[in-house]
C-alpha positions as a LaTeX table, in Angstrom:
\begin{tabular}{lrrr}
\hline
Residue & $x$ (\AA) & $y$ (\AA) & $z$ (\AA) \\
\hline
Unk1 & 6.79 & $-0.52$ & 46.22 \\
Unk2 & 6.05 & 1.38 & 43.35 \\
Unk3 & 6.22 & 0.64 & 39.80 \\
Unk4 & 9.82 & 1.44 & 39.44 \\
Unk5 & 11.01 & $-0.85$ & 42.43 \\
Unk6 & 8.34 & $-3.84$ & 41.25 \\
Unk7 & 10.07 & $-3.67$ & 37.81 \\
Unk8 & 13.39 & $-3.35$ & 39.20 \\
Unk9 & 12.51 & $-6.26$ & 41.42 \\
Unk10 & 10.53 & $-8.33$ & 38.99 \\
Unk11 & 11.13 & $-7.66$ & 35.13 \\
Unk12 & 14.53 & $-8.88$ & 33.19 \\
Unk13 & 16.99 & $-6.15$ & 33.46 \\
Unk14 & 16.90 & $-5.96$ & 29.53 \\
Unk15 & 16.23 & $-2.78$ & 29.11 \\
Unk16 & 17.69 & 1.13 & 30.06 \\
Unk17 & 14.72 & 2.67 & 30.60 \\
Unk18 & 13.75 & 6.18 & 30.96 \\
Unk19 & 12.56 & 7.53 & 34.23 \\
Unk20 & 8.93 & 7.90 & 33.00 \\
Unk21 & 5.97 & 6.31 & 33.55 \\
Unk22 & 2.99 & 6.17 & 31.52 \\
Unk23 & $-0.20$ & 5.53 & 32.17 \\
Unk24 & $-2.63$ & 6.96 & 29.55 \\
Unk25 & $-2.90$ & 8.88 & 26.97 \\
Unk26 & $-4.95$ & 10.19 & 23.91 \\
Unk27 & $-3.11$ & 10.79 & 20.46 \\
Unk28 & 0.46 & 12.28 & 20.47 \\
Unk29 & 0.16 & 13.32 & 24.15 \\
Unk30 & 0.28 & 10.91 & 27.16 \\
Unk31 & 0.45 & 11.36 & 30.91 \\
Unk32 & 2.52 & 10.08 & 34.00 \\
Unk33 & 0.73 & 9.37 & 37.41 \\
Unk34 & 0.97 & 12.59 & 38.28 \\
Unk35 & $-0.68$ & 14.15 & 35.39 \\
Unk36 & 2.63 & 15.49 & 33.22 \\
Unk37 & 1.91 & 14.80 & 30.21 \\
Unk38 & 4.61 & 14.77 & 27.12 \\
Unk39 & 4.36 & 14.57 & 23.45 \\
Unk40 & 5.24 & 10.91 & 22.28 \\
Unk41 & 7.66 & 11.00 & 19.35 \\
Unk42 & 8.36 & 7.71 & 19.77 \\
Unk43 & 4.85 & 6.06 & 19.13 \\
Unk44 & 5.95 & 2.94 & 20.74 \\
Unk45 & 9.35 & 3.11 & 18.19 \\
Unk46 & 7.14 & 3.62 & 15.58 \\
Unk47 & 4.27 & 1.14 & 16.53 \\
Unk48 & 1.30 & 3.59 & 17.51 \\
Unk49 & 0.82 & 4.34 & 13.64 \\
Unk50 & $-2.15$ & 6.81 & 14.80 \\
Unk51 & $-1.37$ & 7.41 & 18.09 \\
Unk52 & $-2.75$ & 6.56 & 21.34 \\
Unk53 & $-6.22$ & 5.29 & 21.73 \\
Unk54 & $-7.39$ & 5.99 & 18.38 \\
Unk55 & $-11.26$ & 5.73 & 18.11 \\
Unk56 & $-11.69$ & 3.70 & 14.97 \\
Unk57 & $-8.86$ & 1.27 & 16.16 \\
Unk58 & $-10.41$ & 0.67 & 19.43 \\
Unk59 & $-13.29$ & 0.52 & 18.00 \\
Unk60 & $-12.29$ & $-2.36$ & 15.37 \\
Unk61 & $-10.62$ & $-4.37$ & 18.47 \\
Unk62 & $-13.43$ & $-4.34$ & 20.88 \\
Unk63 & $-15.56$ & $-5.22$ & 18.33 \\
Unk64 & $-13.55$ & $-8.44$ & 17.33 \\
Unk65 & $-12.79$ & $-8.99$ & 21.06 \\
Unk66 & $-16.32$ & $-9.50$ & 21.57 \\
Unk67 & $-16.55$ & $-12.41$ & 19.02 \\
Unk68 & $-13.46$ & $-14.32$ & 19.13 \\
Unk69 & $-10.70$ & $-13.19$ & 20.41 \\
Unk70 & $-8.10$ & $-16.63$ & 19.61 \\
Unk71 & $-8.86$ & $-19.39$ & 16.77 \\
Unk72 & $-6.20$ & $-21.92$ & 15.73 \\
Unk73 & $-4.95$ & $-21.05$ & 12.40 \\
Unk74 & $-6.77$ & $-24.67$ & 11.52 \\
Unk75 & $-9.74$ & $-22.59$ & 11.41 \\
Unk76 & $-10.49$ & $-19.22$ & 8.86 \\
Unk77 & $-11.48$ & $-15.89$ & 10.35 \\
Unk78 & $-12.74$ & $-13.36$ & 8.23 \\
Unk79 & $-10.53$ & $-10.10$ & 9.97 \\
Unk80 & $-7.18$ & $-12.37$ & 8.66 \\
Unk81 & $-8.37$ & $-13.30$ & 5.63 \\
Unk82 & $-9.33$ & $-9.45$ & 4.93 \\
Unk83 & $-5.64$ & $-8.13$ & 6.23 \\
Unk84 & $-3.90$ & $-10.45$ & 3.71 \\
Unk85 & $-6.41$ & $-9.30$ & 0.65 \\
Unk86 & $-6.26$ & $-5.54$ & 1.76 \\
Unk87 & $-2.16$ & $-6.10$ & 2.08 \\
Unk88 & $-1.94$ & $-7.52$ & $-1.77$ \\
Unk89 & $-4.15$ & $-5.16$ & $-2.98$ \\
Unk90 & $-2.19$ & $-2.21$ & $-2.32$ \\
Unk91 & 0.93 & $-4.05$ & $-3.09$ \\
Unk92 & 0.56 & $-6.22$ & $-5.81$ \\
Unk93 & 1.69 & $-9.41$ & $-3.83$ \\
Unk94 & 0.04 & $-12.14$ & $-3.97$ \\
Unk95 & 0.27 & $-14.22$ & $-0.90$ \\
Unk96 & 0.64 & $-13.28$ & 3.22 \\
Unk97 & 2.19 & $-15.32$ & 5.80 \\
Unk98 & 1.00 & $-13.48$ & 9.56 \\
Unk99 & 3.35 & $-13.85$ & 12.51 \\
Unk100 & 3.75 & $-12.07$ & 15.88 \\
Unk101 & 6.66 & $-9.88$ & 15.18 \\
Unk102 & 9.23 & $-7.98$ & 12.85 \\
Unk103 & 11.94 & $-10.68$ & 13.59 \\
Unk104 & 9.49 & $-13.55$ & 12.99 \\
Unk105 & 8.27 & $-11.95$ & 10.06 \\
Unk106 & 12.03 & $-12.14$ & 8.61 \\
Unk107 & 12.56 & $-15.42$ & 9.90 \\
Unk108 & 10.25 & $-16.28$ & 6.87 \\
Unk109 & 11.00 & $-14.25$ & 4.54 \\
Unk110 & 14.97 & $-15.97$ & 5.07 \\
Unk111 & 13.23 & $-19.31$ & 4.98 \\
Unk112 & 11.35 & $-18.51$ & 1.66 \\
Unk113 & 14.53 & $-17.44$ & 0.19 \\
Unk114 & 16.56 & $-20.74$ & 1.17 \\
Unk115 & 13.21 & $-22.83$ & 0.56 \\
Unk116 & 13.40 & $-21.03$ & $-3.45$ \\
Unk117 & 16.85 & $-21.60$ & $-3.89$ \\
Unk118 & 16.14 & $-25.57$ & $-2.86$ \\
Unk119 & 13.84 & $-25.87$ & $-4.96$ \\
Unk120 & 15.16 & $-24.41$ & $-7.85$ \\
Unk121 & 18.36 & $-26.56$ & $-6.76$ \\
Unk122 & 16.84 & $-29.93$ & $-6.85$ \\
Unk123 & 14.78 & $-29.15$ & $-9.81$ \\
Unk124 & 18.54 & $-28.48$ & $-11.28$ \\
Unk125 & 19.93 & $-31.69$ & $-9.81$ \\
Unk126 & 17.10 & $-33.88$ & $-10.95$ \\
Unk127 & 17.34 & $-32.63$ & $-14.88$ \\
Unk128 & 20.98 & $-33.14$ & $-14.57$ \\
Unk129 & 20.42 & $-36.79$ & $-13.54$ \\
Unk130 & 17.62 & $-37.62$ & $-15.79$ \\
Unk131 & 19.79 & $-36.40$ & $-18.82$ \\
Unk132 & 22.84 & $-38.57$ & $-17.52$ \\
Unk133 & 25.37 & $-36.03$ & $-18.39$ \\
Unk134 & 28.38 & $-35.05$ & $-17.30$ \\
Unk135 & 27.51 & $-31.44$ & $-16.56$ \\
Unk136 & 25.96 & $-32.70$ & $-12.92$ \\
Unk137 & 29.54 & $-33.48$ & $-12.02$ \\
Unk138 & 30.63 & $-30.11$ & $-13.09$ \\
Unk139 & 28.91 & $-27.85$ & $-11.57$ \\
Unk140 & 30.22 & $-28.93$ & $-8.05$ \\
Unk141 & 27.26 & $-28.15$ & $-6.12$ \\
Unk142 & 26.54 & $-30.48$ & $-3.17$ \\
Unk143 & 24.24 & $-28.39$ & $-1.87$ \\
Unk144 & 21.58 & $-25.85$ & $-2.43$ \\
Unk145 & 22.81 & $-22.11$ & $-1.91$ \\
Unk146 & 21.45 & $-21.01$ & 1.59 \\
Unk147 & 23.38 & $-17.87$ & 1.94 \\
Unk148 & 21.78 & $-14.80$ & 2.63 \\
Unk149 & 23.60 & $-11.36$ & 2.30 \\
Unk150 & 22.58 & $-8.13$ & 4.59 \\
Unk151 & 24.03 & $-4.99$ & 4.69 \\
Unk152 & 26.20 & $-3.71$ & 7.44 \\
Unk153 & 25.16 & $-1.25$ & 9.85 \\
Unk154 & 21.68 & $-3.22$ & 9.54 \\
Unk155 & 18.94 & $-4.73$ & 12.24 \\
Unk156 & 16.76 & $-7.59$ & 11.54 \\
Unk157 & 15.65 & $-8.64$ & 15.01 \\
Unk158 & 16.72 & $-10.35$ & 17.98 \\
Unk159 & 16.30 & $-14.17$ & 17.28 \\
Unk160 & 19.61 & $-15.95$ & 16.79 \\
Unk161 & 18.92 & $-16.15$ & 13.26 \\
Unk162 & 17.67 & $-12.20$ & 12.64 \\
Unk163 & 21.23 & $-11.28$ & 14.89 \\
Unk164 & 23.00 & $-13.43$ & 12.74 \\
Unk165 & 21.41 & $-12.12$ & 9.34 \\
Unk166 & 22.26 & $-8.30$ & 11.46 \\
Unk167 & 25.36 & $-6.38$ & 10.25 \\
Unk168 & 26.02 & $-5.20$ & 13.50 \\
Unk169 & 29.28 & $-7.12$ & 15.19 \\
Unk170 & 27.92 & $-5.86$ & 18.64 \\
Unk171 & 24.94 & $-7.36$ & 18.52 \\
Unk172 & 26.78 & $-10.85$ & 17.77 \\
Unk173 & 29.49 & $-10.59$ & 20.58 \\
Unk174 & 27.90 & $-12.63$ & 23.50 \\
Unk175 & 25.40 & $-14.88$ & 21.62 \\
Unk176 & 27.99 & $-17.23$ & 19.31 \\
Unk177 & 27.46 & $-19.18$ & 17.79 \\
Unk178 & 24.78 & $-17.70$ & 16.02 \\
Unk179 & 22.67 & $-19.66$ & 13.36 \\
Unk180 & 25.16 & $-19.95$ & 10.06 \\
Unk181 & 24.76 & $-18.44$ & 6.42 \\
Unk182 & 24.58 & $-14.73$ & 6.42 \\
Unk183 & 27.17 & $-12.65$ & 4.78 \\
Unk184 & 27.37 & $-9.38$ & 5.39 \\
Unk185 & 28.21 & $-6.26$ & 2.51 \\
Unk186 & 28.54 & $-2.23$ & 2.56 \\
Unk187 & 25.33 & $-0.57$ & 1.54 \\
Unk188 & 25.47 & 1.54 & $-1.17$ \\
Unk189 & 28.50 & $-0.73$ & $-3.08$ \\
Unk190 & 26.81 & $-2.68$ & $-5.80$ \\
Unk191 & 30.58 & $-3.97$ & $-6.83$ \\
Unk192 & 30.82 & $-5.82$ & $-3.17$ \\
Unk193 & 27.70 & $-7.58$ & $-3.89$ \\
Unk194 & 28.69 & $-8.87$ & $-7.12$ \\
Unk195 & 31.90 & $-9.59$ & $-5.66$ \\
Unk196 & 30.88 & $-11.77$ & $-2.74$ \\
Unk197 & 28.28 & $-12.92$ & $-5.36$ \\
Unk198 & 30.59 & $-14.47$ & $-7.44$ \\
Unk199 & 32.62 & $-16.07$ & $-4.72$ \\
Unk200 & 29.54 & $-17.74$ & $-2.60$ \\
Unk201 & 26.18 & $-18.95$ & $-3.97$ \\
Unk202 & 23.63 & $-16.44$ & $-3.01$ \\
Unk203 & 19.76 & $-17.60$ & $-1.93$ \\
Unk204 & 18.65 & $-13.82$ & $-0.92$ \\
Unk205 & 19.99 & $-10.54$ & $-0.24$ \\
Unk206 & 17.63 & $-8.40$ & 2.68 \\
Unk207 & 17.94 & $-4.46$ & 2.79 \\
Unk208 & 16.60 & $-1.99$ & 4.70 \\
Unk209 & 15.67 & 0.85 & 2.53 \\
Unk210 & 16.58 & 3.22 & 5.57 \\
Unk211 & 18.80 & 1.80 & 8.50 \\
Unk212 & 16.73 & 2.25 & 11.33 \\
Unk213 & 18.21 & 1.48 & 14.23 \\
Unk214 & 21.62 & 2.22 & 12.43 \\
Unk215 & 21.24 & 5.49 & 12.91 \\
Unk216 & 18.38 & 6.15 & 10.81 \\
Unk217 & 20.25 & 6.04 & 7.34 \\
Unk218 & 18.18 & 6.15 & 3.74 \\
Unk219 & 20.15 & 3.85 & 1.70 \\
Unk220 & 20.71 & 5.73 & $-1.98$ \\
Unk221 & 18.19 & 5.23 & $-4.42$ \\
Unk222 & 20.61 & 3.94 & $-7.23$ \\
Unk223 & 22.35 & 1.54 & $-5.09$ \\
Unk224 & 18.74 & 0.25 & $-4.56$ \\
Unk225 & 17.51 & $-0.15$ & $-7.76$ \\
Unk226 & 20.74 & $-1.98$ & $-8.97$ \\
Unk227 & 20.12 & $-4.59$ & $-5.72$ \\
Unk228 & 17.06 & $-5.72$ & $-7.49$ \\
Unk229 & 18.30 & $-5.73$ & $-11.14$ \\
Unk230 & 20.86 & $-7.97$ & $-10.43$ \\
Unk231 & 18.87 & $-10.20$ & $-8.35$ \\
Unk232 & 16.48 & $-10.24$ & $-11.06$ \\
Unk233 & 18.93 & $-10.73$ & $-13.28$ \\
Unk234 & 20.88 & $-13.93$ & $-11.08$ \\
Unk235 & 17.44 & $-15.49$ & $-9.97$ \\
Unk236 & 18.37 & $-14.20$ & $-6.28$ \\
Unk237 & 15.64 & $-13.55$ & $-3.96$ \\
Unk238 & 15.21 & $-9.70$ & $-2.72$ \\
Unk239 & 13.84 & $-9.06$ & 0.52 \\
Unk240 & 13.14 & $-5.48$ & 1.94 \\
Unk241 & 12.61 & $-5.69$ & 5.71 \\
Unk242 & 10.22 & $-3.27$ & 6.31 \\
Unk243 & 9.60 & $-3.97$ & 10.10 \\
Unk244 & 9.80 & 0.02 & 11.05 \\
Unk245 & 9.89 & 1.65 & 7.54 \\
Unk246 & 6.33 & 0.36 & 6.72 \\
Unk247 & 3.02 & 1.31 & 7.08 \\
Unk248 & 2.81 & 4.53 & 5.95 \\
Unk249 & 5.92 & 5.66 & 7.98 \\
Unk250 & 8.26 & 6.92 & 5.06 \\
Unk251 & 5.58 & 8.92 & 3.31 \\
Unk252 & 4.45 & 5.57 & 1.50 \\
Unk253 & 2.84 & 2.59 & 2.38 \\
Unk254 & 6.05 & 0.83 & 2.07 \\
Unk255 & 9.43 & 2.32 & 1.57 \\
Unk256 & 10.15 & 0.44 & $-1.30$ \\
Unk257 & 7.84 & 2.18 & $-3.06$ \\
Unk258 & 9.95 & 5.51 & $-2.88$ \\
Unk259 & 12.33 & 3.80 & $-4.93$ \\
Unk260 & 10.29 & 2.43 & $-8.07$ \\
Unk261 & 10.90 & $-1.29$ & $-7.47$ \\
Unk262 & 9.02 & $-4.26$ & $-6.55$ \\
Unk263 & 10.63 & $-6.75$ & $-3.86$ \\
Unk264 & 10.43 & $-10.64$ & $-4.08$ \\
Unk265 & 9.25 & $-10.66$ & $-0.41$ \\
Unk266 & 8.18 & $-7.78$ & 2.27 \\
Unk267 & 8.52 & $-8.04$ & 5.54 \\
Unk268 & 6.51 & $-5.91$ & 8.34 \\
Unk269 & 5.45 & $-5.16$ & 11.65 \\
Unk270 & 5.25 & $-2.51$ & 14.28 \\
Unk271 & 2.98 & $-0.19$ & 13.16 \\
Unk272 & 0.79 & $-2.81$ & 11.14 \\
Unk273 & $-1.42$ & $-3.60$ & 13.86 \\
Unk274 & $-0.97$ & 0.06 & 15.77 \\
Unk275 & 0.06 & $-1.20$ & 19.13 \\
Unk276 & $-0.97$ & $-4.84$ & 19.11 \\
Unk277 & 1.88 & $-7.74$ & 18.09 \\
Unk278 & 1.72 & $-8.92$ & 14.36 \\
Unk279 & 4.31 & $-9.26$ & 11.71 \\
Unk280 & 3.55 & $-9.73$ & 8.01 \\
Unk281 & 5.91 & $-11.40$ & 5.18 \\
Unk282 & 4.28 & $-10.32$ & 1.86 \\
Unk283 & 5.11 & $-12.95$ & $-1.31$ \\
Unk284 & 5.00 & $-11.71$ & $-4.90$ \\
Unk285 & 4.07 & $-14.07$ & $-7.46$ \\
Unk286 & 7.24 & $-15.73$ & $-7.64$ \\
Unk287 & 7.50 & $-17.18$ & $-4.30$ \\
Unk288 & 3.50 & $-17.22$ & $-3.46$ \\
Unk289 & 3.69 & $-21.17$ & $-3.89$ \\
Unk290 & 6.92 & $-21.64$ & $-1.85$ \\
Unk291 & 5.95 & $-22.59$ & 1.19 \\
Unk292 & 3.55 & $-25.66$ & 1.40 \\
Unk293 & 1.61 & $-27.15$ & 3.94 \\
Unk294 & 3.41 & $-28.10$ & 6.92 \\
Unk295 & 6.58 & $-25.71$ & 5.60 \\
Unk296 & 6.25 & $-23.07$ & 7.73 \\
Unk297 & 3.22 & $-22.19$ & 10.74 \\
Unk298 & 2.50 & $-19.73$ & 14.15 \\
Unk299 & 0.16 & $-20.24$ & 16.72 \\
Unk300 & $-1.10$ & $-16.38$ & 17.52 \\
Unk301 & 0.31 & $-15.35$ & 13.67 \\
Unk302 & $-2.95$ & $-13.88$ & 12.15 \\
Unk303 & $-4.62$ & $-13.43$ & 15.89 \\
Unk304 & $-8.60$ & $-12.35$ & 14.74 \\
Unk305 & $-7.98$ & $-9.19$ & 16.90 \\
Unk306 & $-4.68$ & $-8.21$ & 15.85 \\
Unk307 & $-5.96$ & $-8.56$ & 12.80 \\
Unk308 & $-8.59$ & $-6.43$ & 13.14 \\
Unk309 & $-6.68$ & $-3.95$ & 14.65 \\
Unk310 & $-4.68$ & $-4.18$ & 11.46 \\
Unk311 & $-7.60$ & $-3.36$ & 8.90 \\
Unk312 & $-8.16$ & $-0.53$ & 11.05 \\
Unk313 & $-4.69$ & 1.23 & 10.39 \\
Unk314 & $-3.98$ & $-0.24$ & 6.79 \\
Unk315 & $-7.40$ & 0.86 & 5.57 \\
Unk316 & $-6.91$ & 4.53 & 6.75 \\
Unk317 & $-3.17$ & 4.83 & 5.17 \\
Unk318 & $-4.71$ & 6.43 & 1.86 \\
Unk319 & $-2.58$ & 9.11 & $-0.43$ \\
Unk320 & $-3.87$ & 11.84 & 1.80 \\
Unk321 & $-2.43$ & 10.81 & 4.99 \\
Unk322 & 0.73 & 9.98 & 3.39 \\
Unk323 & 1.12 & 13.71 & 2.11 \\
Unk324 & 0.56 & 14.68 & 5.51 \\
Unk325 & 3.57 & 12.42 & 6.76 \\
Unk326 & 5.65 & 14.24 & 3.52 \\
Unk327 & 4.69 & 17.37 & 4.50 \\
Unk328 & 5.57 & 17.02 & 8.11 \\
Unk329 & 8.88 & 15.13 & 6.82 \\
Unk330 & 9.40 & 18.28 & 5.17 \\
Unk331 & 8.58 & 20.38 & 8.86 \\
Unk332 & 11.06 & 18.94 & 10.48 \\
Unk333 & 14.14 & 18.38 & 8.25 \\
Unk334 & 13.86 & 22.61 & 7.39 \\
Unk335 & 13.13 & 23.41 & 11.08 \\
Unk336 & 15.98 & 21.46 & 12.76 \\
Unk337 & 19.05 & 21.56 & 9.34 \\
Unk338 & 21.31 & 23.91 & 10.52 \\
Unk339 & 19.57 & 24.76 & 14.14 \\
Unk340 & 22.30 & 25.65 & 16.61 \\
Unk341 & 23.83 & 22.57 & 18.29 \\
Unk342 & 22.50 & 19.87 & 15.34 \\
Unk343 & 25.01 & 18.87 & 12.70 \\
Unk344 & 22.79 & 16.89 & 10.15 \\
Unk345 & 19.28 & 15.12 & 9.80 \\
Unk346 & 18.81 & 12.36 & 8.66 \\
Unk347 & 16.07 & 9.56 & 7.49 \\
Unk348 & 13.19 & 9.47 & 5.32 \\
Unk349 & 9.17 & 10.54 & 5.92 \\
Unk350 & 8.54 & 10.58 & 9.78 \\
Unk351 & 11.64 & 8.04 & 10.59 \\
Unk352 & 13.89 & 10.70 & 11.55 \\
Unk353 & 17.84 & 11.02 & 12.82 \\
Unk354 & 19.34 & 13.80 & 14.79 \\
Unk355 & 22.96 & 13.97 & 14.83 \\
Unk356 & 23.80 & 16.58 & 17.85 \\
Unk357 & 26.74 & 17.96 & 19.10 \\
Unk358 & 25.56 & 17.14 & 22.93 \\
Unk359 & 25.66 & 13.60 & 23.20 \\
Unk360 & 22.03 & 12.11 & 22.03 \\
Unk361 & 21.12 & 11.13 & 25.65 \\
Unk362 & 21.71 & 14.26 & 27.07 \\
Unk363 & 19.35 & 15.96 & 24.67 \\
Unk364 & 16.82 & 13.15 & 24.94 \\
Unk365 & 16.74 & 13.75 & 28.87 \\
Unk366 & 16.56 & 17.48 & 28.54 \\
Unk367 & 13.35 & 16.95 & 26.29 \\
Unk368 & 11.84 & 14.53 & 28.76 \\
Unk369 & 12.03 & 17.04 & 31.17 \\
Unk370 & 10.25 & 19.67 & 29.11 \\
Unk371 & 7.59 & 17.37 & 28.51 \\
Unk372 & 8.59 & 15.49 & 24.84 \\
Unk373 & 9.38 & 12.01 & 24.30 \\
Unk374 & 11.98 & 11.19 & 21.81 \\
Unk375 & 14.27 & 8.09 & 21.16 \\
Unk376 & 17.78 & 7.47 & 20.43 \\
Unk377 & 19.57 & 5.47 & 17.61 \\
Unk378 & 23.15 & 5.40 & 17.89 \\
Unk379 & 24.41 & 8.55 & 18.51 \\
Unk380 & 21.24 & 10.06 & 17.20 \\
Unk381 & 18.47 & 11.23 & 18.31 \\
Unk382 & 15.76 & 9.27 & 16.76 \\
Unk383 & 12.04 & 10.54 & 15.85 \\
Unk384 & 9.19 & 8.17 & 15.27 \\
Unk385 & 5.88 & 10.01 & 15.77 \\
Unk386 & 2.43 & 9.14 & 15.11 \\
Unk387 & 1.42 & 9.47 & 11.40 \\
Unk388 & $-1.55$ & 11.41 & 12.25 \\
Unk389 & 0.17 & 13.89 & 14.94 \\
Unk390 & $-1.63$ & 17.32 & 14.62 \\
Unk391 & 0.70 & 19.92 & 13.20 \\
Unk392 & 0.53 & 22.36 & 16.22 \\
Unk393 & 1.66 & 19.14 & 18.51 \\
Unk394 & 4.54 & 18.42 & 15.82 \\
Unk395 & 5.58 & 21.69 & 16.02 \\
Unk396 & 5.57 & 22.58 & 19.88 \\
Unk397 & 7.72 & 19.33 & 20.66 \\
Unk398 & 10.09 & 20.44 & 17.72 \\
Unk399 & 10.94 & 23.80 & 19.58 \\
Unk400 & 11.02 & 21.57 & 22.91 \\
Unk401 & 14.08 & 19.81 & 20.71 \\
Unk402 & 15.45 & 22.65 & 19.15 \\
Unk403 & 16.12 & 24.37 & 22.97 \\
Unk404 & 17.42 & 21.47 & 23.68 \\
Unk405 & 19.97 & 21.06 & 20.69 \\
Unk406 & 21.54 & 24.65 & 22.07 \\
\hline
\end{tabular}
């Protein structure tokens, strides 16, 4: 049997996968068994933050592996403890809670914004009482808000709580009844918000500042910036799921940061640890003290190794590198706007959408077969390359696209 009947035989039928297999690879270009090799523009959907077998990152893991590759998160280990300080300094957060993935990662972040809103609740509640007045009766609250409002068209993992907070009904259809409390909105309609605001109490609202595997959709910078003034303004906890658009992959470290505002809570993964499993939810000074000892806790979160692997990448996304992903940004959107046989492009820094007037897959397949790797999103083709892909790579596999487009 070969690889494709074992995993036929063997492997949850879970996934539609291409007919490609890969086994190894150097940078942007990786080979099949029989030495074809293709340009990845998929970096692992946007996990390989500098590509495939980087030196330094290797370098950083098989150093670590060498010491300790597990501790119980009862113990400290210096490659953690230097993520989360690295992480806060070029945020301005102040606390890090590590998990194993993006959906994990929100799974906190929604948990910090219902444990806030508790809090802040019972602190409410217990004035009222010690007072003795009659407002406690009034303000018919019998419980702490625990709502927590997402955007449709949006993707925040694949738990039953991250489909549920999802504004996808697709993605809820078979798995009811899914965990309660999300509300979905439209992105980009500040008035809904308020609306559904005034209607339900509200713990958080989560965005994506570009809808990923939406179709690959930058949310408009106004709508953003009046999401966090009126959850400033309404003590409301803002959380920016940054599972794919972070780490360098918009053009800044974080996408937020394209839009001049600073979140309540972050949350990240993919290409934190470039190509190793670990999810990050950043707190900002507000929320650092949330979650207390027992309140929250993950048995590989903050794995030495991954960790490691992480300080390799985050330490290396410096302004320079993130002109580069501008510039190539820039590449792509002029090369492929108004090519025959694309209608639009979409996205934001190297997290790029392809609407095409062949259907996405057939465009994908053609590429495969002239040696490029691309992914799909919708009824888009979707473009996550390494950060670091050389120009002259970049620009061959865009042609490869472009003849496929006609």
């Amino acid at each position: 049997m070969n690889t494709f009947e074992i995993d036929k035989e063997y492997v949850a039928g879970t996934y539609r996968r291409f007919p490609v297999e890969i086994v190894s690879g150097k940078g942007s270009v990786v080979k099949d068994p029989e030495g074809k090799e293709y340009i990845d523009l998929g970096s692992g959907i946007g996990v390989t933050a500098f590509g495939i077998a980087d030196d330094l990152w290797q370098q950083a893991v098989t150093d670590q592996i060498s010491r300790v590759q597990h501790m119980s998160n009862l113990y400290y280990t210096e490659p953690c403890a230097k993520l989360a300080q690295l992480l806060c300094g070029k945020t301005g957060m102040k606390k890090v809670f590590f998990s194993n993935s993006g959906a994990e990662a929100n799974e906190c972040a929604i948990k910090i914004a219902r444990k806030y809103a508790a809090d802040r609740w019972a602190a409410k509640k217990a004035a009222e009482a010690q007072a003795d007045v009659a407002a406690k009766a009034q303000t018919g609250e019998d419980c702490p808000p625990y709502t927590i409002v997402t955007l449709r068209n949006s993707f925040h993992g694949r738990t039953l709580t991250t489909l549920a907070a999802t504004g996808q009904d697709h993605f809820h259809e078979l798995f009811q009844p899914l965990t309660p409390g999300f509300a979905h909105v439209a992105a980009n309609d500040i008035d809904e918000l308020k609306d559904l605001a005034s209607k339900t109490p509200i713990a958080g609202v989560m965005i994506e500042c570009v809808q990923g595997e939406g179709g690959v959709i930058a949310l408009d910078r106004d709508y953003i910036r009046e999401v966090r003034e009126f959850t400033e303004e309404n003590d409301i906890i803002m959380i920016v799921d940054e599972v794919q658009t972070g780490n360098g992959r918009t053009g800044e470290l974080y996408a937020y940061m394209n839009f001049g505002i600073q979140p309540d809570v972050v949350s990240t993964a993919k290409g934190l640890a470039g190509g190793l499993p670990l999810g990050a939810t950043l707190m900002s000074e507000k929320v650092q003290n949330v979650l207390g000892f027992g309140d929250h806790g993950s048995t590989f979160g903050g794995n030495p190794v991954c960790c490691a692997a992480a300080l390799s990448i985050v330490s290396r996304i410096d302004e320079s590198l993130l002109e580069e992903v501008r510039q190539k940004s820039r590449y792509i959107f002029e090369t492929l706007e108004g090519a025959p046989g694309v209608e639009s492009v979409t996205g934001l820094g190297l997290m790029i959408g392809i609407k095409t007037v062949k259907p996405a897959a057939e465009v994908v397949g053609k590429c495969i077969e002239n040696g490029v790797l691309c992914l799909t999103a919708k009824d888009k083709v979707r473009l996550l390359p390494a950060l670091n892909i050389p120009m002259e790579v970049l620009a061959k596999a865009v042609e490869v696209i472009k003849e496929a487009c006609r």
